[in-house]
PDB file of N, CA, C and O in Angstrom:
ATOM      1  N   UNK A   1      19.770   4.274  -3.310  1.00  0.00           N
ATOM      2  CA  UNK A   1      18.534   4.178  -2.555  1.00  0.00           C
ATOM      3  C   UNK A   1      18.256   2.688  -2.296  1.00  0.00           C
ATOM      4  O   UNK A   1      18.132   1.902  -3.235  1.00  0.00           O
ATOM      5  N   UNK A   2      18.132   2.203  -0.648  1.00  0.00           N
ATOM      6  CA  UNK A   2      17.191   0.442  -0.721  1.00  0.00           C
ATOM      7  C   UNK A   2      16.026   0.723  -1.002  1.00  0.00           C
ATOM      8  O   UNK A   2      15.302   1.680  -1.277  1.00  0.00           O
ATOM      9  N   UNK A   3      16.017  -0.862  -0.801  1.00  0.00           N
ATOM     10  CA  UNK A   3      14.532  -1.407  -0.955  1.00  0.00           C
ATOM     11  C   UNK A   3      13.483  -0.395  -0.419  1.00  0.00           C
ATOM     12  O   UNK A   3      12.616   0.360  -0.857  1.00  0.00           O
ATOM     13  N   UNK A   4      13.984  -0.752   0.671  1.00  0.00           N
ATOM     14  CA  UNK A   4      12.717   0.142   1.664  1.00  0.00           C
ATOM     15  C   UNK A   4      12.501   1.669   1.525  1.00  0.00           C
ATOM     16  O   UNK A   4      11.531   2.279   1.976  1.00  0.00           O
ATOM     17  N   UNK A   5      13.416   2.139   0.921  1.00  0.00           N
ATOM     18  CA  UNK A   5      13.019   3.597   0.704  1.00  0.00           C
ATOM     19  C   UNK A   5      12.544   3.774  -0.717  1.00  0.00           C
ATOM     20  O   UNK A   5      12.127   4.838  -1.176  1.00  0.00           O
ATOM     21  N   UNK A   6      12.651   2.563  -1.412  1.00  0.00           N
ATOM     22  CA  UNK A   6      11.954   2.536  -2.747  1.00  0.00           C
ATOM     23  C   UNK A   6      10.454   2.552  -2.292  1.00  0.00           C
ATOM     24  O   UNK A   6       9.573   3.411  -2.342  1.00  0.00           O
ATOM     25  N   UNK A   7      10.497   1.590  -1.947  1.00  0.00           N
ATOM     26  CA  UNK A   7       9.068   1.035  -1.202  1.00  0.00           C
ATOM     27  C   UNK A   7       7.847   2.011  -0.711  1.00  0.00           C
ATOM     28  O   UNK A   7       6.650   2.154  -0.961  1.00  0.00           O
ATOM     29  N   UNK A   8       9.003   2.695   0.268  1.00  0.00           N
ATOM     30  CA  UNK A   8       8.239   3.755   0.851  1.00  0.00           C
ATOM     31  C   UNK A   8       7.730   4.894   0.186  1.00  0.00           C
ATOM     32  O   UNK A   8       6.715   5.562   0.382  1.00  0.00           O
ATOM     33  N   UNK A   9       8.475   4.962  -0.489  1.00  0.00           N
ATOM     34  CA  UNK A   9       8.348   6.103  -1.738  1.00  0.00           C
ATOM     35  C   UNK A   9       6.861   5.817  -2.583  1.00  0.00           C
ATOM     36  O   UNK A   9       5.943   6.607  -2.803  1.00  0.00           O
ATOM     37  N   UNK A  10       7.001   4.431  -2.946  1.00  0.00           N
ATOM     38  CA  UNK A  10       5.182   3.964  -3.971  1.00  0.00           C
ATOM     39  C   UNK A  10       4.563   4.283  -2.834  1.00  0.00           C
ATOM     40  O   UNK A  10       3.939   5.334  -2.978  1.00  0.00           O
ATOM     41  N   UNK A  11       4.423   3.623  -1.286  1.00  0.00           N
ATOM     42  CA  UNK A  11       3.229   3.975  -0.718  1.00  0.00           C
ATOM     43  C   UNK A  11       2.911   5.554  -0.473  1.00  0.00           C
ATOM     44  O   UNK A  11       1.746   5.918  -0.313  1.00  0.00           O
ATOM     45  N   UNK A  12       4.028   6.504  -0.452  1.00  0.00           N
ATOM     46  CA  UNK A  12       3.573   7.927  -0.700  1.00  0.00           C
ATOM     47  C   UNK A  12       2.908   8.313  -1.711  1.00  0.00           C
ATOM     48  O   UNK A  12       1.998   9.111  -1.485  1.00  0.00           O
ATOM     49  N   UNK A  13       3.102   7.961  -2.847  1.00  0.00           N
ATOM     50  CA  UNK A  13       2.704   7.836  -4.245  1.00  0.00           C
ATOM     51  C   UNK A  13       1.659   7.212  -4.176  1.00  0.00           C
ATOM     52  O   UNK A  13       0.629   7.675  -4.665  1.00  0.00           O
ATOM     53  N   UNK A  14       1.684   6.293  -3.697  1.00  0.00           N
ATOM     54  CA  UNK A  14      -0.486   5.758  -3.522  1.00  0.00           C
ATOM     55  C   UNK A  14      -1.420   6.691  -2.585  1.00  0.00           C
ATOM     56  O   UNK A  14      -2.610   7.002  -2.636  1.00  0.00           O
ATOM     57  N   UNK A  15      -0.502   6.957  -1.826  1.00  0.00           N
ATOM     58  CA  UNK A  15      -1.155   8.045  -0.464  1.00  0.00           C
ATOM     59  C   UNK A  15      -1.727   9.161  -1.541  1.00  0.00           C
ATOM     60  O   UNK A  15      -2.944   9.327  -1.626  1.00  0.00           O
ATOM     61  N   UNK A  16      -0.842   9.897  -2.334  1.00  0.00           N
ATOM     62  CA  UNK A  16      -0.939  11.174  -3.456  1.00  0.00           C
ATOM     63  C   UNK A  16      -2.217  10.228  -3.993  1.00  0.00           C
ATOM     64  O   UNK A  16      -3.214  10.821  -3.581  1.00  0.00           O
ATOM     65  N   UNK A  17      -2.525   9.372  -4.515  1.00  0.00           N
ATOM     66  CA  UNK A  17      -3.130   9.210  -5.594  1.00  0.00           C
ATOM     67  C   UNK A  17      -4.714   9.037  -5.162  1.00  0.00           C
ATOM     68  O   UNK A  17      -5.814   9.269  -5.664  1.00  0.00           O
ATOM     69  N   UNK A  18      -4.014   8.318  -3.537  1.00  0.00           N
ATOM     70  CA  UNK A  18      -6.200   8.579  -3.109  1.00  0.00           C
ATOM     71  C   UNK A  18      -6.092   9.831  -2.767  1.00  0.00           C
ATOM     72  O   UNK A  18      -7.018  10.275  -3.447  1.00  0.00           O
ATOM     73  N   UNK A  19      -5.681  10.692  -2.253  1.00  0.00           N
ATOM     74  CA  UNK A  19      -6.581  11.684  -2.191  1.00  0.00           C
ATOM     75  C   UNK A  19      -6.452  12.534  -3.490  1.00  0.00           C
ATOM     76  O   UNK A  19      -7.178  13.523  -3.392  1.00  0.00           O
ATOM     77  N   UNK A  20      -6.069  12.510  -4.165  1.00  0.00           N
ATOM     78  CA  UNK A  20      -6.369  12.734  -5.599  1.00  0.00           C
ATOM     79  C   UNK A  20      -8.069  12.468  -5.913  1.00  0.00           C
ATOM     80  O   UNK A  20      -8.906  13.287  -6.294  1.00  0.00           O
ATOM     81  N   UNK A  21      -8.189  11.376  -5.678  1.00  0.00           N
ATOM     82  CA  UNK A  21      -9.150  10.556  -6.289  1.00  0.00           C
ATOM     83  C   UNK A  21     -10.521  11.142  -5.185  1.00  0.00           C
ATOM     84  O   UNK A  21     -11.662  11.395  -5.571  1.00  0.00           O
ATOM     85  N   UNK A  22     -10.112  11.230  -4.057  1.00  0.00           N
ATOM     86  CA  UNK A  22     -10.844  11.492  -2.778  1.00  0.00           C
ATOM     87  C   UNK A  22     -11.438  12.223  -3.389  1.00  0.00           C
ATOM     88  O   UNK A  22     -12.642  12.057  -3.586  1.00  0.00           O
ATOM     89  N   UNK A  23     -10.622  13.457  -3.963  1.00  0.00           N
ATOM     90  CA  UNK A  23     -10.925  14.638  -4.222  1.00  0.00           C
ATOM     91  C   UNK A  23     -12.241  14.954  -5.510  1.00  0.00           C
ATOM     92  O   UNK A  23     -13.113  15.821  -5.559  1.00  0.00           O
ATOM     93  N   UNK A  24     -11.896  13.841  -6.430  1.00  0.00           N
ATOM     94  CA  UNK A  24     -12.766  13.875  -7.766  1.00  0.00           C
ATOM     95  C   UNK A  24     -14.149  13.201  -7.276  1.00  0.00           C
ATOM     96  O   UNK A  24     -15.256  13.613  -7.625  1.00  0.00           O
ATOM     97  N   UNK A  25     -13.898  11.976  -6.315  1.00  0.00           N
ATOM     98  CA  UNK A  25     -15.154  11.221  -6.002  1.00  0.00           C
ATOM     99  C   UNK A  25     -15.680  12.513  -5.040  1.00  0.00           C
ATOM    100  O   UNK A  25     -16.717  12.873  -5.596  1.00  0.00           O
ATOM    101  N   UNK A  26     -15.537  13.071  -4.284  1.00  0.00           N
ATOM    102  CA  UNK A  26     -16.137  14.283  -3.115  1.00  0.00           C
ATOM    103  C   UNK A  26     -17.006  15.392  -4.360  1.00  0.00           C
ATOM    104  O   UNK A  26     -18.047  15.968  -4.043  1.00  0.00           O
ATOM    105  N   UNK A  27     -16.428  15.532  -5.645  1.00  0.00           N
ATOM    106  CA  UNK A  27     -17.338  16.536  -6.416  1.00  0.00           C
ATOM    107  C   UNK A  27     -18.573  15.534  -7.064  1.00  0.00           C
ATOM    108  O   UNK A  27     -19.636  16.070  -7.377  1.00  0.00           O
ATOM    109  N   UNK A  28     -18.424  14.337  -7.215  1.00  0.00           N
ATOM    110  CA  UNK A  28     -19.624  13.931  -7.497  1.00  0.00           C
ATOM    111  C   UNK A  28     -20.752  13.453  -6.405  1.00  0.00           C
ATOM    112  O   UNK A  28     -21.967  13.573  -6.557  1.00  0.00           O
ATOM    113  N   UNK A  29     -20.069  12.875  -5.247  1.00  0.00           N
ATOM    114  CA  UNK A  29     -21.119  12.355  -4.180  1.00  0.00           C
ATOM    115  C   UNK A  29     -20.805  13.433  -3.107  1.00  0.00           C
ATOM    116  O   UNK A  29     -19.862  14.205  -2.928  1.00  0.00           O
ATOM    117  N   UNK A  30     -22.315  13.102  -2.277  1.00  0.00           N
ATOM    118  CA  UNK A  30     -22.470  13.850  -1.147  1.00  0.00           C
ATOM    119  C   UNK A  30     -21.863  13.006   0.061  1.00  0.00           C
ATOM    120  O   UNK A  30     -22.080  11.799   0.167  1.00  0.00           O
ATOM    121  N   UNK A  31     -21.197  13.628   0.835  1.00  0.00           N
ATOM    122  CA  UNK A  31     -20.631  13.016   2.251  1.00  0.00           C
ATOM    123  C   UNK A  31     -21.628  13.029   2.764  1.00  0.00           C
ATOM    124  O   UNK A  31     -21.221  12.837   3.910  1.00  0.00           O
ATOM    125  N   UNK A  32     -22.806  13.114   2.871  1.00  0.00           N
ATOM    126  CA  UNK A  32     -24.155  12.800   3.836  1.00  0.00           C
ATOM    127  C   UNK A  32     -24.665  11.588   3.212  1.00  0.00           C
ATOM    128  O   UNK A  32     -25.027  10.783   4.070  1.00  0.00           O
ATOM    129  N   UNK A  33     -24.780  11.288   2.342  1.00  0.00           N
ATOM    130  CA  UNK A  33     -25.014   9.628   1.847  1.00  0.00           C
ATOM    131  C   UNK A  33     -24.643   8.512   2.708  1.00  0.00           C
ATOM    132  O   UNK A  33     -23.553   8.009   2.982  1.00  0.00           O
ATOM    133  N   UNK A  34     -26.211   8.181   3.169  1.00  0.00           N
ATOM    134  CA  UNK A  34     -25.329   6.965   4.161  1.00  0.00           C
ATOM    135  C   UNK A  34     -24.345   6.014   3.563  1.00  0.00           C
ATOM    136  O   UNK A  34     -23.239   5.864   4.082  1.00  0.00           O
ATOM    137  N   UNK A  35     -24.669   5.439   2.610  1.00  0.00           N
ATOM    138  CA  UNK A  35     -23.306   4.765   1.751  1.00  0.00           C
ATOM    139  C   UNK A  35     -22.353   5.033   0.901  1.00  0.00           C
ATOM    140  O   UNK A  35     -21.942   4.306  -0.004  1.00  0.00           O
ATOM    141  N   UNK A  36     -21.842   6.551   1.325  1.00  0.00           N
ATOM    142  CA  UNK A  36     -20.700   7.247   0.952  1.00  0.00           C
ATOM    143  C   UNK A  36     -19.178   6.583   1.232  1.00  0.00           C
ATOM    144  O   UNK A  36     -18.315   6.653   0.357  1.00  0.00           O
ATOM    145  N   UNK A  37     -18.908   5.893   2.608  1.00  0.00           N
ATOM    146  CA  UNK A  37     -18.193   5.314   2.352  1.00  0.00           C
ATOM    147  C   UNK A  37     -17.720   3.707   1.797  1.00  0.00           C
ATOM    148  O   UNK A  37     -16.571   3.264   1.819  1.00  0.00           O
ATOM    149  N   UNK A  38     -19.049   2.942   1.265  1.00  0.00           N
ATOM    150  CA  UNK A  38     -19.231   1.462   0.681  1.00  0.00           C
ATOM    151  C   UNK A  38     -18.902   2.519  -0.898  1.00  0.00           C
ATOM    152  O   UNK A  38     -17.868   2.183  -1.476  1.00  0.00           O
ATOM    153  N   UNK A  39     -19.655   3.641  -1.528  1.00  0.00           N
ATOM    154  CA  UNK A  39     -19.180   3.984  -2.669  1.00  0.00           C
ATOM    155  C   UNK A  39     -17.750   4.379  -2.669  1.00  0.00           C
ATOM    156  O   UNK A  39     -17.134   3.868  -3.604  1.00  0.00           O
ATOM    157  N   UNK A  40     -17.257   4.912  -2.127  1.00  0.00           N
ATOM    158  CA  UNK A  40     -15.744   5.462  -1.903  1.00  0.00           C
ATOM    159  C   UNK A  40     -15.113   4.044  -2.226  1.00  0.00           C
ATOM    160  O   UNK A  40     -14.718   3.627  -3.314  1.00  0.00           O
ATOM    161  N   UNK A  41     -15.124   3.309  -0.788  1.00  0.00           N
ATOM    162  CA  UNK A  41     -14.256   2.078  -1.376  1.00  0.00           C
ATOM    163  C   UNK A  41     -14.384   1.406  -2.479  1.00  0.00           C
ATOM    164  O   UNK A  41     -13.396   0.769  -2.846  1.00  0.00           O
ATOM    165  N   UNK A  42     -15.645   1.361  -3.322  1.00  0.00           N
ATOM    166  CA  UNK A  42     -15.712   0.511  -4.372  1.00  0.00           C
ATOM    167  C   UNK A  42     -14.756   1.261  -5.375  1.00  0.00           C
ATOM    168  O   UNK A  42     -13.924   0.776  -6.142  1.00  0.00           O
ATOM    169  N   UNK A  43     -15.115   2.629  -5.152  1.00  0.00           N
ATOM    170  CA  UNK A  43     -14.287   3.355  -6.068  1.00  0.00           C
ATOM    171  C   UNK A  43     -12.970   3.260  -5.987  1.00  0.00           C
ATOM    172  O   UNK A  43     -12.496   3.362  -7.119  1.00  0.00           O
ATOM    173  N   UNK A  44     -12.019   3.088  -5.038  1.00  0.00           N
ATOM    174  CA  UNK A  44     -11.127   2.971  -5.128  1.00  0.00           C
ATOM    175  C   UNK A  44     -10.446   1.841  -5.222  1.00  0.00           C
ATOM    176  O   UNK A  44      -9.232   1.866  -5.421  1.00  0.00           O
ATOM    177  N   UNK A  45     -11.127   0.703  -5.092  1.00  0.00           N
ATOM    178  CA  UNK A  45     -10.935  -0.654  -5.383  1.00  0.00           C
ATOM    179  C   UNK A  45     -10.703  -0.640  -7.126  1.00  0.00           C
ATOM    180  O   UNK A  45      -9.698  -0.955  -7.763  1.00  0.00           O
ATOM    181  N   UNK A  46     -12.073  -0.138  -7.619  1.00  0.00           N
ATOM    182  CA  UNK A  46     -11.783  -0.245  -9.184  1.00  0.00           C
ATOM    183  C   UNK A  46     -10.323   0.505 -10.033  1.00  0.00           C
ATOM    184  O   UNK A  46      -9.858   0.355 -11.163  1.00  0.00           O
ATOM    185  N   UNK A  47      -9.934   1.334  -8.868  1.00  0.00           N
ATOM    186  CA  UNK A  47      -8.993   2.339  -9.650  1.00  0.00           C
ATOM    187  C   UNK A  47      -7.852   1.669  -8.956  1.00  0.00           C
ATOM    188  O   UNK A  47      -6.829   1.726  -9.638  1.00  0.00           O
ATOM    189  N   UNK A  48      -7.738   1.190  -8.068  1.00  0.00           N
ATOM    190  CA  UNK A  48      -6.287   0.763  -7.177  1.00  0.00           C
ATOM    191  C   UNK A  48      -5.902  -0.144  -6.397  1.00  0.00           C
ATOM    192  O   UNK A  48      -5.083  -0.245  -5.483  1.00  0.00           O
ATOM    193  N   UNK A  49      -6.745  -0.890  -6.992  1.00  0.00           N
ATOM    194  CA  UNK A  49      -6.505  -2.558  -6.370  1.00  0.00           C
ATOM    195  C   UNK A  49      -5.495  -3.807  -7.126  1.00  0.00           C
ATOM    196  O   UNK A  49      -5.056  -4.790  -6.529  1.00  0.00           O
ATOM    197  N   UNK A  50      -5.316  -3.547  -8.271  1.00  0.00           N
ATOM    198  CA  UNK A  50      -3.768  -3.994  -8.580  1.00  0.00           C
ATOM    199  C   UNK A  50      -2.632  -3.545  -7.888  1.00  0.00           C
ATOM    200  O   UNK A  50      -1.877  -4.306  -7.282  1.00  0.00           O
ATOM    201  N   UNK A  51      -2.465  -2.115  -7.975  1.00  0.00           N
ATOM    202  CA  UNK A  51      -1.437  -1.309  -7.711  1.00  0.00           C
ATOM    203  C   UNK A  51      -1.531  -1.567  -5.752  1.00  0.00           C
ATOM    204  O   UNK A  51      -0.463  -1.951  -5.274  1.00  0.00           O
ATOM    205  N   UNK A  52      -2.335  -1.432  -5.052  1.00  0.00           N
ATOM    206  CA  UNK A  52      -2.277  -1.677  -3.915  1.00  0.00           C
ATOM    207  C   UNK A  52      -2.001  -3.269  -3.443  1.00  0.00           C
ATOM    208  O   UNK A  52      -1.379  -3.402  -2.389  1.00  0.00           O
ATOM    209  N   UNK A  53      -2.380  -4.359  -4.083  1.00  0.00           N
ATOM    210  CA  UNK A  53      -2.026  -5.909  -4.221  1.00  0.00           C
ATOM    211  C   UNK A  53      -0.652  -5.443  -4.551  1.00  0.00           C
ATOM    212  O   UNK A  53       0.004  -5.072  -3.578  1.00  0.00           O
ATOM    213  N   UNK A  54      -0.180  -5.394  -5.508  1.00  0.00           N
ATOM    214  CA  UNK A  54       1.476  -5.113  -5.371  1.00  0.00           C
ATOM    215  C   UNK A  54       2.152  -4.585  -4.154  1.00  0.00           C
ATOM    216  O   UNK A  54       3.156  -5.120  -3.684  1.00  0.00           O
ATOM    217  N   UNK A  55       1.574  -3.504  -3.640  1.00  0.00           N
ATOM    218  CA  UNK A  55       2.511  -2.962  -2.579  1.00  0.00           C
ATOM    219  C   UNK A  55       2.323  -3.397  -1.353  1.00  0.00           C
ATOM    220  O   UNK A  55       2.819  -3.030  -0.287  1.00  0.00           O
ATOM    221  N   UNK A  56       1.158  -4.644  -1.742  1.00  0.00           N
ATOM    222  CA  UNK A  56       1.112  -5.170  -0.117  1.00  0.00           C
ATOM    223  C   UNK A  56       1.971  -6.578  -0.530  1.00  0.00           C
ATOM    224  O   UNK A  56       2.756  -6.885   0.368  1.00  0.00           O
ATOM    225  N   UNK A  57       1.987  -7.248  -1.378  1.00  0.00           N
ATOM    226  CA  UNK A  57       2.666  -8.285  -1.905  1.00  0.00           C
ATOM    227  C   UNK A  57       4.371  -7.954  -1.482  1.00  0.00           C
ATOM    228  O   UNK A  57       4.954  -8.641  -0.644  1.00  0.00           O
ATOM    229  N   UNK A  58       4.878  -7.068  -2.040  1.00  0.00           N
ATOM    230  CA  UNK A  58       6.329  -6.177  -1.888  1.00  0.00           C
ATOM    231  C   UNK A  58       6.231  -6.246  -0.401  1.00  0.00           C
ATOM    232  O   UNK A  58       6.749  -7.175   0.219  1.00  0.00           O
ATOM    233  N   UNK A  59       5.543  -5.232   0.212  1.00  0.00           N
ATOM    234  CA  UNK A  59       5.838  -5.359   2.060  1.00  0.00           C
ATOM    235  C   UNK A  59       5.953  -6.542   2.539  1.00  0.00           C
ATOM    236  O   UNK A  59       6.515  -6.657   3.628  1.00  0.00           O
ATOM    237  N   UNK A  60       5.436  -7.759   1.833  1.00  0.00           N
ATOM    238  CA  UNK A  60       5.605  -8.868   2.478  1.00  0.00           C
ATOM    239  C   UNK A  60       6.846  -9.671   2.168  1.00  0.00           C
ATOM    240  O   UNK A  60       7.491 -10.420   2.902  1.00  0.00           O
ATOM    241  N   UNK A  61       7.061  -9.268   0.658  1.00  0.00           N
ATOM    242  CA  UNK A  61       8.481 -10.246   0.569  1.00  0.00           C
ATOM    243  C   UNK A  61       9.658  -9.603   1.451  1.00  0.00           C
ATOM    244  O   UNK A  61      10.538 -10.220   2.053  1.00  0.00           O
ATOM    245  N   UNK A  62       9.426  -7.957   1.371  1.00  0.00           N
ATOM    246  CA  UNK A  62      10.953  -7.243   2.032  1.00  0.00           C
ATOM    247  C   UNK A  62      10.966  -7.989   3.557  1.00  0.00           C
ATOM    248  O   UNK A  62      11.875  -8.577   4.143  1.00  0.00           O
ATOM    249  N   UNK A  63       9.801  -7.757   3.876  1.00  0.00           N
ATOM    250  CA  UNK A  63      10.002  -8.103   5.761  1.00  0.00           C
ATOM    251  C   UNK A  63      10.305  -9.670   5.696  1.00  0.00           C
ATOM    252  O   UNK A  63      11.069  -9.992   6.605  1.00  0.00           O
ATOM    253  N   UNK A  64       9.849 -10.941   4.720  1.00  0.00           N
ATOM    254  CA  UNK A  64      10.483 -12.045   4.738  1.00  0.00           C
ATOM    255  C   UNK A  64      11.513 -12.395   4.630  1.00  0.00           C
ATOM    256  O   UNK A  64      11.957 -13.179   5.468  1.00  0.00           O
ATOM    257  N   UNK A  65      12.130 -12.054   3.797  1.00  0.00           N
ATOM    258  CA  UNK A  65      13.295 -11.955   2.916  1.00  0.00           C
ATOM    259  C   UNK A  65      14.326 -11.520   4.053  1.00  0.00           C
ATOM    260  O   UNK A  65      15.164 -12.323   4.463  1.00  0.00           O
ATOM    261  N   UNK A  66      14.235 -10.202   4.552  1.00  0.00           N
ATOM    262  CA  UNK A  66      14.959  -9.672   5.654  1.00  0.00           C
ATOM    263  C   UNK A  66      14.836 -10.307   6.806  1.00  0.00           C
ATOM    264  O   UNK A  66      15.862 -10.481   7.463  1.00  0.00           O
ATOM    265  N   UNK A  67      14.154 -10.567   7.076  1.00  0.00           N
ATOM    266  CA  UNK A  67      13.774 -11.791   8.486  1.00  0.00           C
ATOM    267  C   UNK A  67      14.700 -13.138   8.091  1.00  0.00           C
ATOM    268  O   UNK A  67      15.426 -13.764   8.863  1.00  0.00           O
ATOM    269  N   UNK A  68      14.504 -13.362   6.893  1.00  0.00           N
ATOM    270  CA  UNK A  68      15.128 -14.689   6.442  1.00  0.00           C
ATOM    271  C   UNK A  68      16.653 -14.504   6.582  1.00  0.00           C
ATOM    272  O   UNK A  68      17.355 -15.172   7.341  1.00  0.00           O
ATOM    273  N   UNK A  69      17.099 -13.496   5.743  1.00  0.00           N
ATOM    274  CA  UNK A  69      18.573 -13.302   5.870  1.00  0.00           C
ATOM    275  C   UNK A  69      18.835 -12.910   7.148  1.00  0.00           C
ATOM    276  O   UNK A  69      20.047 -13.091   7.264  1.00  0.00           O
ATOM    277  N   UNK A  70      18.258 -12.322   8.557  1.00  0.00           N
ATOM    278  CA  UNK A  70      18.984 -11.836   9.578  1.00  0.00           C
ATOM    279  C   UNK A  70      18.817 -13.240  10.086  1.00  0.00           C
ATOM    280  O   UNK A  70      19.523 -13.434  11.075  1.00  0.00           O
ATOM    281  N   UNK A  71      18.156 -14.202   9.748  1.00  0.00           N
ATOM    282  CA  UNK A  71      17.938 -15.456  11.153  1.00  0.00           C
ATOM    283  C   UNK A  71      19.067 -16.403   9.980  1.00  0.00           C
ATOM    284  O   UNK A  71      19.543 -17.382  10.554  1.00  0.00           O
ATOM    285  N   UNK A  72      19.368 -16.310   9.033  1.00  0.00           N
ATOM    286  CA  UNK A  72      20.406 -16.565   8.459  1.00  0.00           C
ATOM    287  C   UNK A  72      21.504 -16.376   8.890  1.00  0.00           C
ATOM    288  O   UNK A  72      22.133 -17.411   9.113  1.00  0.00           O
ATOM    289  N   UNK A  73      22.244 -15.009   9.206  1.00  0.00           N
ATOM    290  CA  UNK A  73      22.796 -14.693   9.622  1.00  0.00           C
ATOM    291  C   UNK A  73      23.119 -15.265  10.866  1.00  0.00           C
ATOM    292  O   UNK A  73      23.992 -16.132  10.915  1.00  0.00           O
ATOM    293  N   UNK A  74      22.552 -14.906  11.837  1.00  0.00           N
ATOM    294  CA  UNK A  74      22.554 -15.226  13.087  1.00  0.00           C
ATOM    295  C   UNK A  74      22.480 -17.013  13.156  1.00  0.00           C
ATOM    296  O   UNK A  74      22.817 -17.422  14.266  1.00  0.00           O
ATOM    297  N   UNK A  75      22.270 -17.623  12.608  1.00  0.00           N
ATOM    298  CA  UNK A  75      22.512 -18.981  12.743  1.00  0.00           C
ATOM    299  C   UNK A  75      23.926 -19.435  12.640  1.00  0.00           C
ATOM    300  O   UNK A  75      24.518 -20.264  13.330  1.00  0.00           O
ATOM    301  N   UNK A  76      24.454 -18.534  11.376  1.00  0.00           N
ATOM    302  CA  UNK A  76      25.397 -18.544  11.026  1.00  0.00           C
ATOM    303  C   UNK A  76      26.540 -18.107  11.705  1.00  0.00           C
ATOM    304  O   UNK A  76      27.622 -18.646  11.473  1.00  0.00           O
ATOM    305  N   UNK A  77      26.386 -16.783  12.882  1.00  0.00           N
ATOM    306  CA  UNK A  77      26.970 -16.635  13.906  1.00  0.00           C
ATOM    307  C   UNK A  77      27.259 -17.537  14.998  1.00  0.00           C
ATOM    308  O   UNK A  77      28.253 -17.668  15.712  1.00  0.00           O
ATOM    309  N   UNK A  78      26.110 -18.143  14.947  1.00  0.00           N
ATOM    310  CA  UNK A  78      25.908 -19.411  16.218  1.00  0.00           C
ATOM    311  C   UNK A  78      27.240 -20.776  16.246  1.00  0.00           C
ATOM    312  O   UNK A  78      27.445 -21.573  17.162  1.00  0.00           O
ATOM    313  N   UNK A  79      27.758 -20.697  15.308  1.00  0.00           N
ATOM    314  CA  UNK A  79      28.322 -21.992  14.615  1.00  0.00           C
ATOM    315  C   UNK A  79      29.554 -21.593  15.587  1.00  0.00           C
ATOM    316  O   UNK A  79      30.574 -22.283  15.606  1.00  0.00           O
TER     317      UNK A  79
END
């Protein structure tokens, strides 16, 4: 398996985990609350804001990294 299908795989796995969570925060608050969604996000900030900083950190090195080695490459063709 690459990178990227590793990758892709946690953000499914985070996808599973908010609405998981969607699901537990929806039995305690009302969706008619005007600040249903400022509570939602806080909530999910407290529960998944490491884990989401990682997988945005990761998307950024793969697409650098790969950008880096193809203009690598290709320089390297140039010669």
């Amino acid at each position: 398996m690459n990178i990227w299908n590793q990758h892709d795989l946690k953000v499914m796995d985070m996808r599973e985990k908010i609405i998981l969570l969607k699901e537990k925060f929806d039995k305690k608050h009302k969706k008619d609350d005007k600040d249903y969604s400022q509570k939602f996000n806080r909530f999910l900030d407290i529960r998944l804001k490491k884990e989401s900083n990682l997988i945005l950190k990761r998307q950024v090195f793969i697409t650098l990294f790969s950008l880096a080695s193809h203009n690598r490459s290709f320089t390297l063709d140039q010669r």
